[in-house]
ZASE-79950 format. One record per residue (C-alpha): x, y, z. Coordinates in steps of 0.02 Angstrom, whole numbers, plus 50000, padded with zeros to 5 digits. Layout:
BEGIN
XYZ/...
END
This chain:
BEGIN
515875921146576/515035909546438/516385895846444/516045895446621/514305896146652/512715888846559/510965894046528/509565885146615/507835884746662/507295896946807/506445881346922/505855865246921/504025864446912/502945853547033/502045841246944/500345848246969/499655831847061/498425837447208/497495822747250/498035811947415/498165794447394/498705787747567/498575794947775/500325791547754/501175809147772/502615813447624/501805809447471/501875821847313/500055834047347/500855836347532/502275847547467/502035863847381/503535870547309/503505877847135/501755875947060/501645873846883/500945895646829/500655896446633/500085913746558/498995913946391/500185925546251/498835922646117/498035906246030/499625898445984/500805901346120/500995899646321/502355906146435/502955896846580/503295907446724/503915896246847/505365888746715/505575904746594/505105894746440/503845897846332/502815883346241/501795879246059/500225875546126/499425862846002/500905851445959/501695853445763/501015836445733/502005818745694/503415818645605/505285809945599/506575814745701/507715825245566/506215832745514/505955839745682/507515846845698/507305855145544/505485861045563/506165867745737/507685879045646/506605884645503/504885888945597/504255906945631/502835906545757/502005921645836/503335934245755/504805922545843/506075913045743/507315906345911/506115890845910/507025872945978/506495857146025/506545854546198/507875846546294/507305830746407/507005837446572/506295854946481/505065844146398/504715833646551/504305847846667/502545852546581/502005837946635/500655836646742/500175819846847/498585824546915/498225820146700/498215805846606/497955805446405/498675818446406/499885822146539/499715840346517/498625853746587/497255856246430/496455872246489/498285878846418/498945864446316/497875862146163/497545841546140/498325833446007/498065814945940/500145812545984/500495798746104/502235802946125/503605819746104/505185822246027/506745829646126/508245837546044/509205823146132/509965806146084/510115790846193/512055792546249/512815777346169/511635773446017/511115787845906/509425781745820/508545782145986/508085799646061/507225803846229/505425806746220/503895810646330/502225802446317/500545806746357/500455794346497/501675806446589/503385795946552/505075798746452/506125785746385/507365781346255/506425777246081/507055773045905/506785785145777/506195772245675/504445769245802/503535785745729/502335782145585/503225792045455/504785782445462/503895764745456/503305763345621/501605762245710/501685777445840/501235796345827/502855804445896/502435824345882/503615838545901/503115853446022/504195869646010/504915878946149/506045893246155/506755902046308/506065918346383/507125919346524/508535908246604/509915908246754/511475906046748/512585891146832/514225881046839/514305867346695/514575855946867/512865862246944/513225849147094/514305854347254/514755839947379/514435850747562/515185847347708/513745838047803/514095824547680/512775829547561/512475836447397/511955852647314/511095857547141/511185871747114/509935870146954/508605863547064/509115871947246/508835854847319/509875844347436/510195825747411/510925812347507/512525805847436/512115786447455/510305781047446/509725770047593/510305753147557/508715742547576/507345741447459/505615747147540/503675747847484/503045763047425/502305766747597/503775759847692/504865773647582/503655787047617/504095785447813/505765782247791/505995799747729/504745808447843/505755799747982/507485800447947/508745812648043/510295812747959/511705826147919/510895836948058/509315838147964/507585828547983/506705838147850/506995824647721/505685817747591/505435807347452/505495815847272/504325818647171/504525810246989/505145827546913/506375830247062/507035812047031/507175814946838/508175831346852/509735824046912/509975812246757/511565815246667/511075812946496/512915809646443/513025794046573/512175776246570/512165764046682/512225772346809/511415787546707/512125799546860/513555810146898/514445798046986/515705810047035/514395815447166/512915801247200/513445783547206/512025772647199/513075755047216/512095745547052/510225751347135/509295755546971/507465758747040/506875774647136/505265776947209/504565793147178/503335801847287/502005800247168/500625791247099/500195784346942/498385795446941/497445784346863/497905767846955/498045773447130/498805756147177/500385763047078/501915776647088/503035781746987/504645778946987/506345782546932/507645768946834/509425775946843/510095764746720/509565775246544/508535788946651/506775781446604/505425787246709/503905774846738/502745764246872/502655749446993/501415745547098/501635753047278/501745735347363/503365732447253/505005733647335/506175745147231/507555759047316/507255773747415/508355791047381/507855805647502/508015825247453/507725840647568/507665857247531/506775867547361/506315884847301/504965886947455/505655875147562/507765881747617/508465894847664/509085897047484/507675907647424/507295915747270/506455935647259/506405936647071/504555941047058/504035959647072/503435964447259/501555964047258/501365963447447/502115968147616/501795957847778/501815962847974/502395959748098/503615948448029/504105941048147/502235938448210/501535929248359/499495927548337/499185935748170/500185941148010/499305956547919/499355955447740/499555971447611/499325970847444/500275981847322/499025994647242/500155997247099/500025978147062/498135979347025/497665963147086/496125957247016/495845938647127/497165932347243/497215917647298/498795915247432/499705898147486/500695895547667/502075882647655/503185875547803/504915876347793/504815857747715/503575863247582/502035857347697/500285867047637/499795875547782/498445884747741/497615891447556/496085900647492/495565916147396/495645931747487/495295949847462/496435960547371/496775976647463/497305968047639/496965950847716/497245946347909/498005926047949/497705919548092/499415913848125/499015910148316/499125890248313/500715887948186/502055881048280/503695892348288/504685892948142/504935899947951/503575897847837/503245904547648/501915914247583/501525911747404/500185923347307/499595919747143/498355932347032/498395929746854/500135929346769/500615936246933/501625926247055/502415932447221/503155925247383/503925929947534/504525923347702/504035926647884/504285920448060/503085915248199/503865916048357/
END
C-alpha cells in the first residue's frame, strides 16, 4: 500500500480574500469552497483543520537553510518531536490574500520581523536555491545565500509544521477523463487540458471562464492563486507541469482570480516556467487556464467532519429546516450556502438549536451548506426542486 500511495494534505485552503474588487462576476471572494478554519492548541501551536496540518505559530526566526533542516529534525515543541519544514504548496496554503505584511491571518499567526519562509524544497535543476514564501503572499525560487546569516541582506525564517492528519492518493494524483479533461485527485478539481490560446485582461479572463461551455460543462472559473499553484510539479521546469496531462504550448503566465489586496489595480498570477507565484496589473495581457469543480462545488464530496446537523426536507421547495446536533454543543453558528459552482448564496449567524432558510427564491438545483462553530466545521448537501 505505501509504494503505491502517498500522504497528503486533507484540502486546499481558500485564500481567505473576501473583499470584491470588480461587478465583474468570477473573481476569488465570489467562490466559497474550503475556508481557511485554524483552532488555538495553546500559545505556541495552531491546527489546521481544513488541510490536517498543524503550524508553529511565531516563526523559529532567521536562519540558513541547513540550519533549518536541522533545527526542524532536532526540535521538540509542545511535547511533539515529528516537526518538518513545510513542503511548497504546504507552506503556501496558510496564506491569506485578504493580508499584506504579513500574508497570514495574525489573530492565529503570531507576527514575526521575517520577510520571507523556508521550504524543505530545492529549485529542480540548481540546488543552492530553495522555494520560499514571503510575507507579500508569493513563493519563488531563492538562493540560500540571500538570508542574512549566510552573507546576505534578507530575513528568511523557518516555520514548523508537522502533520495531524492526511489522505491517501496515487503518486500520479492526475486522471485524464473522458470529456477531455483532467482530474486531481489531491485537490478534487477539474482542469481543462489546453488553456485557451489567446492572452486576455484580467477582466476579459474573468468572463471568459464565467462564459465558457465546454466538455458539457459551463460551470468553469478562473483559479484562485492557491488553486493555480497546486498543480506545479516541483520536479519539472520549464514547463514546471506534468506535461503528461496539461500542455500549455510555451504560455508561461496565468491569471489568477485574485487580487493583489493592497493594489486593487493588480492580480496575481501564476508563471509556469519555475512555479513562481506573483502580480501584473489587471489591464496586462497574460494567459487564461479555467478549472471547475472543488470540495463544495462537485459531486465529489467529502463527509469527513462529525454530523452536527440534520436538514429537511431535502429535497425542499420553499424552506429547508435546519437541526442542530445537541450532542455537538454548539456554542455560535454561523452557516454558509454555496451553489454548485462555489457561489455564496446566503451567510449569517444563526441560532443553535434549529434555524428555518427561506429557500423559496433559489433556483432548482444542488447547493452546500457549510456550518462553522469554533474548531467545529460541518457541511452537507441538499436539493431545491
Amino acid at each position: 500500500m505505501a509504494q503505491n500511495t502517498k500522504s497528503v494534505m486533507l484540502k486546499l485552503p481558500d485564500t481567505g480574500q473576501k473583499n470584491s474588487y470588480t461587478l465583474t462576476f468570477g473573481e476569488d471572494a465570489d467562490f466559497n469552497i474550503n475556508p481557511p478554519f485554524y483552532f488555538l492548541n495553546n500559545a505556541t501551536i495552531l491546527s489546521d483543520t481544513v488541510t490536517g496540518l498543524m503550524w508553529q505559530r511565531a516563526d523559529a526566526g532567521e536562519m540558513i537553510f541547513e540550519n533549518a533542516l536541522n533545527y526542524a529534525d532536532t526540535t521538540t515543541l509542545a511535547g511533539y518531536t515529528d516537526w518538518r519544514l513545510p513542503n511548497a504548496i504546504e507552506a503556501f496554503s496558510i496564506l491569506n490574500f485578504q493580508t499584506q505584511n504579513p500574508a497570514v491571518d495574525l489573530n492565529y499567526f503570531i507576527k514575526t520581523n521575517a520577510e520571507y519562509w523556508w521550504t524543505s524544497e530545492l529549485q529542480v535543476n540548481d540546488n543552492s536555491k530553495v522555494w520560499v514564501t514571503n510575507a507579500g503572499g508569493g513563493i519563488g525560487n531563492h538562493a540560500k545565500s540571500e538570508t542574512i546569516s549566510a552573507g546576505g541582506v534578507k530575513k528568511i525564517h523557518l516555520r514548523l509544521v508537522r502533520t495531524l492528519k492526511s489522505k491517501l492518493i496515487n503518486p500520479d494524483r492526475f486522471a485524464k477523463l473522458a470529456d477531455g479533461t483532467v482530474y486531481d485527485s489531491l485537490t478534487n478539481l477539474i482542469w481543462q487540458k489546453t488553456p485557451y490560446a489567446d492572452t486576455l485582461t484580467w477582466e476579459q479572463a474573468l468572463t471568459y471562464a464565467d462564459t465558457l461551455t465546454q466538455a458539457g460543462y459551463s460551470d468553469w472559473r478562473l483559479p484562485n492563486i492557491k488553486e493555480l499553484q497546486s498543480i506545479q510539479d516541483i520536479t519539472a521546469i520549464n514547463p514546471s507541469l506534468n506535461t503528461n496531462y496539461f500542455n500549455v504550448f510555451g504560455r508561461k503566465k496565468f491569471w489568477s482570480a485574485t487580487t493583489l489586496s493592497n493594489k486593487n489595480n493588480s492580480a496575481w498570477y501564476f508563471d509556469t516556467q519555475f512555479g513562481i507565484t506573483t502580480y501584473q496589473t489587471k489591464t496586462s495581457r497574460l494567459n487564461t487556464w479555467v478549472l471547475r469543480g472543488g470540495q463544495l462545488a462537485t459531486n465529489i464530496h467529502s463527509n469527513e467532519y462529525p454530523l452536527l446537523l440534520t436538514v429537511f426536507p431535502n429535497p425542499c421547495q420553499a424552506q429547508l429546516n435546519i437541526q442542530f446536533n445537541s450532542k455537538a454543543n454548539l456554542k455560535s453558528p454561523y452557516i454558509t450556502v454555496t451553489n454548485a459552482i462555489g457561489k455564496i448564496i446566503y451567510q449569517a449567524a444563526v441560532p443553535n438549536v434549529s434555524f428555518r432558510l427561506n429557500t423559496s427564491e433559489y433556483p432548482k438545483g444542488i447547493y452546500y451548506l457549510a456550518v462553522f462553530d469554533g474548531n467545529s466545521l460541518s457541511s452537507i448537501k441538499f436539493v431545491v426542486n
